[in-house]
DRENDO-1510 file (C-alpha; in Angstrom, 1 decimal, always signed):
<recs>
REC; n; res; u; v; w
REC; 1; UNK; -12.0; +1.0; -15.1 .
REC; 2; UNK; -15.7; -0.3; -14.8 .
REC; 3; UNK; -13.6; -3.6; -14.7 .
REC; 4; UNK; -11.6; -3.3; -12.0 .
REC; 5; UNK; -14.6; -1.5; -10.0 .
REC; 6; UNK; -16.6; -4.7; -10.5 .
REC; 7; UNK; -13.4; -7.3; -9.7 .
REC; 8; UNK; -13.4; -5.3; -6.3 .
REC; 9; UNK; -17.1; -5.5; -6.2 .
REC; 10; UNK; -17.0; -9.3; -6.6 .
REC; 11; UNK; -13.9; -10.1; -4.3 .
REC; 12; UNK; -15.8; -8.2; -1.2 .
REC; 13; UNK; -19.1; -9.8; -1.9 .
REC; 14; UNK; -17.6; -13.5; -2.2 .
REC; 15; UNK; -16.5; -12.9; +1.4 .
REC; 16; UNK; -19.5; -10.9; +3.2 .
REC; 17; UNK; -22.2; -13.7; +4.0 .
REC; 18; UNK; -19.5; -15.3; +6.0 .
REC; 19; UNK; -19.7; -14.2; +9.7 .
REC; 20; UNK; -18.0; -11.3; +10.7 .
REC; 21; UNK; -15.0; -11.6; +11.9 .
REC; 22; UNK; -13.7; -7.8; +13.3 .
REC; 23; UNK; -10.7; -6.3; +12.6 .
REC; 24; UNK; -8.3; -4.8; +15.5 .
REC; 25; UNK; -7.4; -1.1; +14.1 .
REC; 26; UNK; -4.7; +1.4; +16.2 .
REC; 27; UNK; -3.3; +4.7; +15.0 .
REC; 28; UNK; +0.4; +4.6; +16.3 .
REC; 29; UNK; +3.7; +6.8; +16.8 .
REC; 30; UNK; +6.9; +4.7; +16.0 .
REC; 31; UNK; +9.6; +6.3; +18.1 .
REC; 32; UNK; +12.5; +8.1; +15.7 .
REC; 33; UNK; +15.7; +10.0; +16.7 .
REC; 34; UNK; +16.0; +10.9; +13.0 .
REC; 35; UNK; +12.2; +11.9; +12.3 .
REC; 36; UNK; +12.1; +14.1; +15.4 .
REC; 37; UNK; +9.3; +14.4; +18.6 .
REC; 38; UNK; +6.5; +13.4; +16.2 .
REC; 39; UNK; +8.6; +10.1; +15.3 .
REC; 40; UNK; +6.5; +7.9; +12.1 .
REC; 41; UNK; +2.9; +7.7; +11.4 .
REC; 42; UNK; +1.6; +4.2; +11.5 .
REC; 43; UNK; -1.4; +2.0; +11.1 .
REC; 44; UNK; -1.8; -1.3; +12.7 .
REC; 45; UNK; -4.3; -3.8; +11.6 .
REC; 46; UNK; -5.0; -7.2; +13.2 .
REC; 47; UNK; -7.4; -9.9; +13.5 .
REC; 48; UNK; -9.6; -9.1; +16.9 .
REC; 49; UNK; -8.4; -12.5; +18.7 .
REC; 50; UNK; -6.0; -11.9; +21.5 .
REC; 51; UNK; -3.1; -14.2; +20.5 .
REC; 52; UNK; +0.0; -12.6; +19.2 .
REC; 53; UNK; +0.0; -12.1; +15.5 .
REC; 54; UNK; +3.4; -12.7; +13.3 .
REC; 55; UNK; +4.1; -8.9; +11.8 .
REC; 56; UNK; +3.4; -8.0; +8.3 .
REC; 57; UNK; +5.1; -4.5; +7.5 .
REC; 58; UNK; +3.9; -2.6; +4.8 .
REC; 59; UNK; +6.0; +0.4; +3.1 .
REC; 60; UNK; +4.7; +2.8; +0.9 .
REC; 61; UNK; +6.2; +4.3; -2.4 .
REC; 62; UNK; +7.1; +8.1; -2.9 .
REC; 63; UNK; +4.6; +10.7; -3.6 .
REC; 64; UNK; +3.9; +11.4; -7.0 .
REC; 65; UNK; +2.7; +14.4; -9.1 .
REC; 66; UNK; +2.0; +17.6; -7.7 .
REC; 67; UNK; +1.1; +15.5; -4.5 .
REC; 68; UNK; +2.8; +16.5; -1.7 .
REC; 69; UNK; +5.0; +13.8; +0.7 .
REC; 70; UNK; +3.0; +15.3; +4.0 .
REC; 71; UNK; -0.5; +14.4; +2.2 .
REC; 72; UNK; +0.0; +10.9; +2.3 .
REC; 73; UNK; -1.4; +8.4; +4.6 .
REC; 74; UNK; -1.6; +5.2; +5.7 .
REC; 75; UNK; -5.1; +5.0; +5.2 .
REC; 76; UNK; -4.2; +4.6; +1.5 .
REC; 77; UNK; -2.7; +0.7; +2.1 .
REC; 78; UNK; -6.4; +0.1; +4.5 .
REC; 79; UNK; -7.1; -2.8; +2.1 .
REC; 80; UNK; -4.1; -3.6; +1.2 .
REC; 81; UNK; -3.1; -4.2; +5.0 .
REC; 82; UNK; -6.7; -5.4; +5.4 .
REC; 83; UNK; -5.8; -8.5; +3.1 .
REC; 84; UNK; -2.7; -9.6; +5.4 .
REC; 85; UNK; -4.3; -9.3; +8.5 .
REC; 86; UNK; -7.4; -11.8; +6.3 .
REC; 87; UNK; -4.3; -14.4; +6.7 .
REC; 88; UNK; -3.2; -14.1; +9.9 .
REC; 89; UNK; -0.9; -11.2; +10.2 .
REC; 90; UNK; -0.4; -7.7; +12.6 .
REC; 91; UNK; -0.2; -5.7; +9.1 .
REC; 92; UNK; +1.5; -2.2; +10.1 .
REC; 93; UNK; +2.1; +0.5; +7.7 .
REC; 94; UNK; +4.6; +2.2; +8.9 .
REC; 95; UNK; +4.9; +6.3; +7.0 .
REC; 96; UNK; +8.7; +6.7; +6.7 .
REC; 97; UNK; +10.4; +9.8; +7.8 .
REC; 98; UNK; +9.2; +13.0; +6.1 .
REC; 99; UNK; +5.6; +11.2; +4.7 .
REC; 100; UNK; +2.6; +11.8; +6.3 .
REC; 101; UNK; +2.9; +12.9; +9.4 .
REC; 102; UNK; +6.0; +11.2; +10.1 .
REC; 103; UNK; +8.3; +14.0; +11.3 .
REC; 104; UNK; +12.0; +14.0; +9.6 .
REC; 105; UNK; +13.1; +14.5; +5.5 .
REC; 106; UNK; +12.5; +11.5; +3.2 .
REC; 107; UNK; +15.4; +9.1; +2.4 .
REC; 108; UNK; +14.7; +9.5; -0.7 .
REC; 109; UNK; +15.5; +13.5; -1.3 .
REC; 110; UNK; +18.8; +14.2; -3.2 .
REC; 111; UNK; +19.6; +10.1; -3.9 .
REC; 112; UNK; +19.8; +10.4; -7.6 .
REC; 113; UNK; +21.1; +9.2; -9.3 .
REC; 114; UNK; +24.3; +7.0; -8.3 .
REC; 115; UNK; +24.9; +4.0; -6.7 .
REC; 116; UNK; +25.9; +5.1; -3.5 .
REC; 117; UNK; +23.1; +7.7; -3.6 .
REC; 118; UNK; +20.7; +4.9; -4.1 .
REC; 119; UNK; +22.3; +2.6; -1.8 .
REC; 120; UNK; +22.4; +5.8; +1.2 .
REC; 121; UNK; +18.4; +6.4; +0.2 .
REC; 122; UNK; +17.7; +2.3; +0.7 .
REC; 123; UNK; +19.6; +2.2; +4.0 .
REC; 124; UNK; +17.9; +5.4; +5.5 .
REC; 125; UNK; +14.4; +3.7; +4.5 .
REC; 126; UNK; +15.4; +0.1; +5.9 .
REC; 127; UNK; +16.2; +2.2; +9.3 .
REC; 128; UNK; +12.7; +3.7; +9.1 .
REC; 129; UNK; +11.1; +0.1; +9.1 .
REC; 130; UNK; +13.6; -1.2; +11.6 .
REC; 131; UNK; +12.3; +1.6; +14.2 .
REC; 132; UNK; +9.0; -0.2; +13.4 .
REC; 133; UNK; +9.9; -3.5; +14.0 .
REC; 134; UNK; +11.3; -2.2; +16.9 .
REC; 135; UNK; +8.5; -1.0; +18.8 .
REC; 136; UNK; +6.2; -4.2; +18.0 .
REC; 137; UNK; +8.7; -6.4; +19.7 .
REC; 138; UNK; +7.3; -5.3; +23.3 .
REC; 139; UNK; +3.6; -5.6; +21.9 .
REC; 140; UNK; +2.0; -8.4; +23.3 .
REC; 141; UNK; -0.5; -8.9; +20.0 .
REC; 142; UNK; +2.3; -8.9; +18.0 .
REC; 143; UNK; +5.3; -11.1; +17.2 .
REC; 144; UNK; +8.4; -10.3; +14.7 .
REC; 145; UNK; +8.8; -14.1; +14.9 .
REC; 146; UNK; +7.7; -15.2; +11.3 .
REC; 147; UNK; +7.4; -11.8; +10.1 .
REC; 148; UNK; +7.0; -10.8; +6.8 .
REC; 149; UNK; +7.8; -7.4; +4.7 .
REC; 150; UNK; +5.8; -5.8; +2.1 .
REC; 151; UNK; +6.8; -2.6; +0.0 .
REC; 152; UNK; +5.9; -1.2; -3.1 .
REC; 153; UNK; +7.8; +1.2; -5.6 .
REC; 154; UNK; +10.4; +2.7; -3.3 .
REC; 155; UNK; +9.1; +1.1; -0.1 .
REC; 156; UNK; +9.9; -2.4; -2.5 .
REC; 157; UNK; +13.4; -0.9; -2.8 .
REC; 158; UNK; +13.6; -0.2; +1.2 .
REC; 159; UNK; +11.9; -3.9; +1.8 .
REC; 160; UNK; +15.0; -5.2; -0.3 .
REC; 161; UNK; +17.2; -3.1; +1.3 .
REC; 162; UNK; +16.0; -4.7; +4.0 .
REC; 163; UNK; +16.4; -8.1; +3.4 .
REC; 164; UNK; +20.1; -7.4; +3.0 .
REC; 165; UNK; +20.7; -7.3; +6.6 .
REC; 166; UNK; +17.8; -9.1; +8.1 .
REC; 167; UNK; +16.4; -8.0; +10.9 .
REC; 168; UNK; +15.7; -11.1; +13.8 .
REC; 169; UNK; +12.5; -13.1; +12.6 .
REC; 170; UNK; +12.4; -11.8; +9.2 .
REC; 171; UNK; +10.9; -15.0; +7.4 .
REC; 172; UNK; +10.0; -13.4; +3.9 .
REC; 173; UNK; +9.5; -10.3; +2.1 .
REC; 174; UNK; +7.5; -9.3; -1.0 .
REC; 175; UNK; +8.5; -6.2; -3.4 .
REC; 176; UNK; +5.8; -4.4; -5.6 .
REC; 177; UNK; +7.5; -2.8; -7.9 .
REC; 178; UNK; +10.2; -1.7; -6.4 .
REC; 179; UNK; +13.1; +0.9; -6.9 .
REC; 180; UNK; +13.3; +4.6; -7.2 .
REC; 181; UNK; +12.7; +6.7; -10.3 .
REC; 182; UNK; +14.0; +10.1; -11.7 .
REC; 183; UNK; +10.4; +11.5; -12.0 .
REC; 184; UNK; +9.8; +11.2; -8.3 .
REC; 185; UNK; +12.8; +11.6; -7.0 .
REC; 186; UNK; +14.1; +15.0; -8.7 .
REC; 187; UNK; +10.2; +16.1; -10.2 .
REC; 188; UNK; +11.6; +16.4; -13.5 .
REC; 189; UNK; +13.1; +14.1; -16.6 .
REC; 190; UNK; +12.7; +10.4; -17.2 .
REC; 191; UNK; +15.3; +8.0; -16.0 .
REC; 192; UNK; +17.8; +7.6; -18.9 .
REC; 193; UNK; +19.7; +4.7; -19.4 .
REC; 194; UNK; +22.8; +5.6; -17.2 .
REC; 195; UNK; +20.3; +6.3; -14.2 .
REC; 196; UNK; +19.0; +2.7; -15.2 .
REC; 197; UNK; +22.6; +1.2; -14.8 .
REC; 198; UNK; +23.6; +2.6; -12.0 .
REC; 199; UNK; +19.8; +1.4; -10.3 .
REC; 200; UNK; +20.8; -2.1; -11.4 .
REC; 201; UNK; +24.3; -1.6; -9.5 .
REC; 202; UNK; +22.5; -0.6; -6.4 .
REC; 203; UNK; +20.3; -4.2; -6.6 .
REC; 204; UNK; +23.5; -6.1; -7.0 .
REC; 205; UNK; +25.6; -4.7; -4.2 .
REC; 206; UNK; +22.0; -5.3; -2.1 .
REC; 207; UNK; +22.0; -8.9; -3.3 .
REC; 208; UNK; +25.7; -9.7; -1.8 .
REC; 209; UNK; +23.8; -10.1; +1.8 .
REC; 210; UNK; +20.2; -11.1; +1.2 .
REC; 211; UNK; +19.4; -14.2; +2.0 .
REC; 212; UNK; +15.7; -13.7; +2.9 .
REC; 213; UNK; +12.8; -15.8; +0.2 .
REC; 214; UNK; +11.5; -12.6; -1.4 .
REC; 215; UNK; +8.4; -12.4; -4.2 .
REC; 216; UNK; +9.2; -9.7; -6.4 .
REC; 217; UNK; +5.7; -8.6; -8.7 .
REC; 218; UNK; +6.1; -6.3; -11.4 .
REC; 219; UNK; +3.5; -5.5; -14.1 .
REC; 220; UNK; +4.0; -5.5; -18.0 .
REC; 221; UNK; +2.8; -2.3; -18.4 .
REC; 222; UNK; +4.6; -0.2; -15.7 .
REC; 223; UNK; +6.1; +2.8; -16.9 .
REC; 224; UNK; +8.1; +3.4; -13.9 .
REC; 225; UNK; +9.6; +0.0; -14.3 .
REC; 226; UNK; +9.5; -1.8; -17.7 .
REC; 227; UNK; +9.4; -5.5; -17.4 .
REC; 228; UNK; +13.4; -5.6; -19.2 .
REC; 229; UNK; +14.3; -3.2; -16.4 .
REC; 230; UNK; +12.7; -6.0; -13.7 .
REC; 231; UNK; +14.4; -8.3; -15.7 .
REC; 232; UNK; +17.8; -7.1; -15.4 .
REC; 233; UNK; +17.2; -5.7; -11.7 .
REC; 234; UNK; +16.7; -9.6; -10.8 .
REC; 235; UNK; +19.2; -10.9; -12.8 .
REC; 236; UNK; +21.8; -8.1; -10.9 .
REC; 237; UNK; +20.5; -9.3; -7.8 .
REC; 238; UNK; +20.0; -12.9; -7.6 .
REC; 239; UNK; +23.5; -12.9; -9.7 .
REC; 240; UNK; +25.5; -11.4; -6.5 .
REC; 241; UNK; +23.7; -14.3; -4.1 .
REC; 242; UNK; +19.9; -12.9; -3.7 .
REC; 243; UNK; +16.6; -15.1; -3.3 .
REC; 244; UNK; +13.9; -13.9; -5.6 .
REC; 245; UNK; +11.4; -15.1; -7.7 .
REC; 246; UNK; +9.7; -12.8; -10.0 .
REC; 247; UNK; +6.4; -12.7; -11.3 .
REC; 248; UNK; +5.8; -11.0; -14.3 .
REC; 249; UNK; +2.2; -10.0; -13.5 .
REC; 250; UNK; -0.4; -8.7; -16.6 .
REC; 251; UNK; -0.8; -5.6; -17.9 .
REC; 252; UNK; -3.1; -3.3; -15.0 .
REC; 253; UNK; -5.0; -0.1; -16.1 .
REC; 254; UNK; -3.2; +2.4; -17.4 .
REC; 255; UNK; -0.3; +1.8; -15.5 .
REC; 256; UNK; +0.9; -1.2; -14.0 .
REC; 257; UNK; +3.1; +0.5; -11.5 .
REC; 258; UNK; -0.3; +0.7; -9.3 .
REC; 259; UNK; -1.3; -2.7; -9.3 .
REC; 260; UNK; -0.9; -3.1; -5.0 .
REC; 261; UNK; -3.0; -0.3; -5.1 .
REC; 262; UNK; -5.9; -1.1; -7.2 .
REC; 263; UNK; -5.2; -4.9; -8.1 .
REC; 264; UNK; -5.9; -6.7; -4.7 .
REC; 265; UNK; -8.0; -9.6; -6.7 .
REC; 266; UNK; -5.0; -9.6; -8.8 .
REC; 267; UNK; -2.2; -10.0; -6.8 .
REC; 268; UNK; -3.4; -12.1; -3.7 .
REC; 269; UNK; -3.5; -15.3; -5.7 .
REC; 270; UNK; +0.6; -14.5; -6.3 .
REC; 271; UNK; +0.8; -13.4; -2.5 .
REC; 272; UNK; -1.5; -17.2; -1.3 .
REC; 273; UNK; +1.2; -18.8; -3.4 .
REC; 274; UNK; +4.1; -17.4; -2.0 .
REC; 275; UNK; +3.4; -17.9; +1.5 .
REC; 276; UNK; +2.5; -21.3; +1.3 .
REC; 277; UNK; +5.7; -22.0; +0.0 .
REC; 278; UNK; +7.3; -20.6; +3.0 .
REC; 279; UNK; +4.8; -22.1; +5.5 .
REC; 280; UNK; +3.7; -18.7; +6.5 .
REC; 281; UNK; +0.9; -17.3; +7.3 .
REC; 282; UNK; -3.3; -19.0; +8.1 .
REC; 283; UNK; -4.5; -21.3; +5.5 .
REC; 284; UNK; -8.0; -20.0; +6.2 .
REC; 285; UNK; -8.5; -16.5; +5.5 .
REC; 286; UNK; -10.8; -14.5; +8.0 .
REC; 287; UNK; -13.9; -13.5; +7.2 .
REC; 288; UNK; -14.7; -9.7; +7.3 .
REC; 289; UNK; -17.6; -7.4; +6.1 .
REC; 290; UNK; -17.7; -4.5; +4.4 .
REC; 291; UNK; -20.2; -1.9; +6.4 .
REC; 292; UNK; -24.2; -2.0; +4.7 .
REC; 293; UNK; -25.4; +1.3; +3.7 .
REC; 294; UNK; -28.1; +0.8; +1.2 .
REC; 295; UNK; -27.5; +2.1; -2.1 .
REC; 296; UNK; -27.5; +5.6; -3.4 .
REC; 297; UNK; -30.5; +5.3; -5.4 .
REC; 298; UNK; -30.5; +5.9; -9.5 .
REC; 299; UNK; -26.8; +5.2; -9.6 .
REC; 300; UNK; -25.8; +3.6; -13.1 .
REC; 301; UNK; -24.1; +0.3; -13.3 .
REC; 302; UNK; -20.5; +1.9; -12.8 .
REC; 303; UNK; -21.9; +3.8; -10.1 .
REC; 304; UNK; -23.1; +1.1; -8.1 .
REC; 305; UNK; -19.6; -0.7; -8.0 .
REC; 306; UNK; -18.0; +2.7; -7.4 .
REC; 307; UNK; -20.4; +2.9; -4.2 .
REC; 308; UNK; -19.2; -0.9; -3.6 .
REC; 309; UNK; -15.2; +0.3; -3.8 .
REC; 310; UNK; -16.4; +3.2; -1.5 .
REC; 311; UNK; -17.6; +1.2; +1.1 .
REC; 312; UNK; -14.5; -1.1; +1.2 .
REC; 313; UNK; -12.2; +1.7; +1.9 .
REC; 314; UNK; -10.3; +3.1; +5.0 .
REC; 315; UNK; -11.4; +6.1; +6.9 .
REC; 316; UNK; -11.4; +9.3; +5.9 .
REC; 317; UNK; -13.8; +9.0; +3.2 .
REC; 318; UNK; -16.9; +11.0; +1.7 .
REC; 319; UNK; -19.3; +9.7; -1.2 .
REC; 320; UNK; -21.5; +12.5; -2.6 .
REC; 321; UNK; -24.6; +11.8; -4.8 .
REC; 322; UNK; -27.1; +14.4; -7.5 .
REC; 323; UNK; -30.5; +13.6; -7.5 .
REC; 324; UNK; -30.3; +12.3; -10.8 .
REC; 325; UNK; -27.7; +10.0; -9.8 .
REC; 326; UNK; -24.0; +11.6; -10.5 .
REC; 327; UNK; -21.4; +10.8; -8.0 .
REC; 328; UNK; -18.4; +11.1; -6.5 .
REC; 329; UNK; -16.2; +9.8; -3.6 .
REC; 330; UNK; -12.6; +11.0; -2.3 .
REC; 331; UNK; -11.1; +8.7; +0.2 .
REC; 332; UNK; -7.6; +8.4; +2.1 .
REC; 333; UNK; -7.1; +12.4; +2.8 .
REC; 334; UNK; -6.1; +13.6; +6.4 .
REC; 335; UNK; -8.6; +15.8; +6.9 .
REC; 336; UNK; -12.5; +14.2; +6.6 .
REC; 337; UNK; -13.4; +18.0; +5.7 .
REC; 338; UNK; -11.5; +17.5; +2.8 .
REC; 339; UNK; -12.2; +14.1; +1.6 .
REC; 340; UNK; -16.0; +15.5; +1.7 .
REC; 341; UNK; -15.2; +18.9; -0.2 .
REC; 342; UNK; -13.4; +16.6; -3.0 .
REC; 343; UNK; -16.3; +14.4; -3.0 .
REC; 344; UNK; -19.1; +17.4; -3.8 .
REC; 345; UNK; -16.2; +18.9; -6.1 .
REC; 346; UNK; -16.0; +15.0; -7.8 .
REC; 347; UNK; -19.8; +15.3; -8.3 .
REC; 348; UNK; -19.9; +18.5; -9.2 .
REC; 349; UNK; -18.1; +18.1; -12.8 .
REC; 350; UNK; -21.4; +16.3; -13.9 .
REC; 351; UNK; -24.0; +18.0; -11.6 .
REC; 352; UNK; -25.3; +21.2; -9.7 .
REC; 353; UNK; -26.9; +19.7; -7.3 .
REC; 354; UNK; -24.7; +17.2; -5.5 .
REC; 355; UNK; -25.0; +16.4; -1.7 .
REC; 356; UNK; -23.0; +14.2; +0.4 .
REC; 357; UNK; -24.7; +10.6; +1.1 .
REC; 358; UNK; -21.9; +9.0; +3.6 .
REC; 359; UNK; -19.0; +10.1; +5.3 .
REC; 360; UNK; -16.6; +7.6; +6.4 .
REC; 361; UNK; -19.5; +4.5; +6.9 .
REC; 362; UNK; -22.5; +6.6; +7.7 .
REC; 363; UNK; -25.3; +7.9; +5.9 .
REC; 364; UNK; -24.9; +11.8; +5.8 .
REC; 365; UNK; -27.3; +14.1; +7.4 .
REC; 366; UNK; -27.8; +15.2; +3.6 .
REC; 367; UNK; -28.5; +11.3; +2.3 .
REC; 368; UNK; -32.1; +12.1; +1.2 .
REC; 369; UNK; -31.7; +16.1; +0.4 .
REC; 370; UNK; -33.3; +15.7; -3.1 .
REC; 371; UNK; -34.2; +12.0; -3.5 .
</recs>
């Protein structure tokens, strides 16, 4: 872990003493029959310039654990969309029906475990992200003309599903990780080997009519998708007229089913490749700073590139400190009070005395309480 901290550390350093370019951020409502009067939660970031900006849409996976679907955010791909708007993309994540505040029921309730279940779950979520596409094309900052696709875990299955009827101006599309799994799907069991079958069915019949370049990234150690299921998934696919090329990526963490999440130095490399091959987006990324709040003092060496990882977050964030130099930080909740009660409650596992130091990129009215 103290690995990854510092590879985030370094990969926001190497770009602050460029000039700051700013970022363009809007909180948006993506009009939905289907999700009802609150229609999809969505998060647009852009570069600040006032051209129009080729789309880059981002799709998240399905909650997991005891998490609940209505938790979720799109605060939790900030740096993730942060990176495609650094080469020249409007990156929107778009919440699909039923996550985050996105009114409706996910696609992905009661679609296990046949093909036809699978396939009706992909085509629901593809809707979701045509609505999206939808409403940018009478934006004036942003163009679907060159536009690109993004997903991860089942937001990778709906960017395939996708791809397999294009929407106008789709130029390429990237999947991390994607399909759907028993676990979050149904809550209980492990996807057996008929469940696998039938999953690889449902990438073949998507495969008959996508013709879209697509990346596909999937990590040796993902336990949601071993590298001989990725294997066969692409084999089903491209075997039935698909364009992919995967990338088998190294292990990541514990789990290499998070690797968008948590391996941006990682993955970008892949990502640089990939779009140079299909003459999409800027050559020269834009520069952008992380805010400066001066270091919590006596923080330990992990604690210092926690504070780092802190700082290059979304919104929504709180990063409390002991006066011995324990921490903790919760970031990407919907509520600010909560991100700050999780924080103290982080700290508080290895402290009494724990305060808040920031909330979102301000020093807290607490900062100095005990230093």
């Amino acid at each position: 872990m103290r690995a990854l901290l510092w590879a985030v550390l370094i990969a926001w350093a190497a770009i602050r003493p460029a000039p700051a370019a700013e970022l363009y951020r809007e909180e948006l409502r993506i009009p939905l029959a289907a999700a009802g009067p609150r229609g999809l939660e969505a998060l647009l970031i852009r570069p600040a310039g006032s051209q129009r900006y080729p789309l880059a849409l981002l799709s998240h996976g399905s909650a997991l654990g005891s998490q609940s679907p209505h938790e979720m955010t799109p605060y939790s791909h900030y740096r993730q969309a942060v990176e495609f708007a650094r080469r020249g993309f409007a990156a929107l994540v778009v919440m699909r029906r039923g996550f985050g505040d996105s009114g409706g029921v996910p696609a992905e309730t009661h679609s296990c475990c046949k093909v036809a279940s699978y396939l009706r779950a992909a085509k629901s979520a593809a809707d979701d992200l045509r609505a999206a596409i939808a409403a940018m094309n009478s934006r004036a900052d942003v163009t679907t003309k060159g536009m690109i696709a993004v997903g991860v875990s089942s937001g990778g299955f709906a960017t395939v599903a996708l791809t397999s009827d294009p929407p106008p101006g789709l130029a390429a599309a990237i999947n991390f990780a994607g399909g759907l799994h028993r676990a979050s799907l149904t809550g209980t069991g492990i996807r057996n080997a008929d469940d696998e079958t039938e999953l690889v069915n449902a990438f073949r019949r998507l495969g008959r009519t996508s013709h879209t370049p697509m990346l596909w990234v999937y990590a040796a150690n993902d336990t949601y998708f071993s590298p001989d299921l990725a294997h066969r998934l692409i084999a089903a696919f491209g075997a039935s007229g698909g364009h992919a090329q995967l990338i088998d990526a190294p292990a990541f963490g514990t789990d290499g089913h998070f690797l968008f999440g948590g391996g941006i130095p990682i993955w970008t490399g892949m990502v640089d490749d990939f779009l140079r091959q299909q003459a999409l987006g800027s050559r020269d990324l834009l520069a952008v700073s992380i805010p400066a709040l001066p270091l919590p003092p006596r923080l330990s060496e992990t604690g210092r590139a926690a504070f780092a990882q802190y700082l290059a977050l979304g919104l929504h964030k709180a990063f409390a400190v002991s006066p011995k130099g324990d921490y903790g930080y919760f970031a990407e909740k919907r509520s600010l009070v909560k991100a700050q009660d999780q924080a103290i409650a982080g700290c508080a596992k290895h402290a009494p005395d724990c305060a808040l130091y920031a909330i979102d990129n301000e020093l807290a009215a607490t900062a100095t309480a005990g230093h």
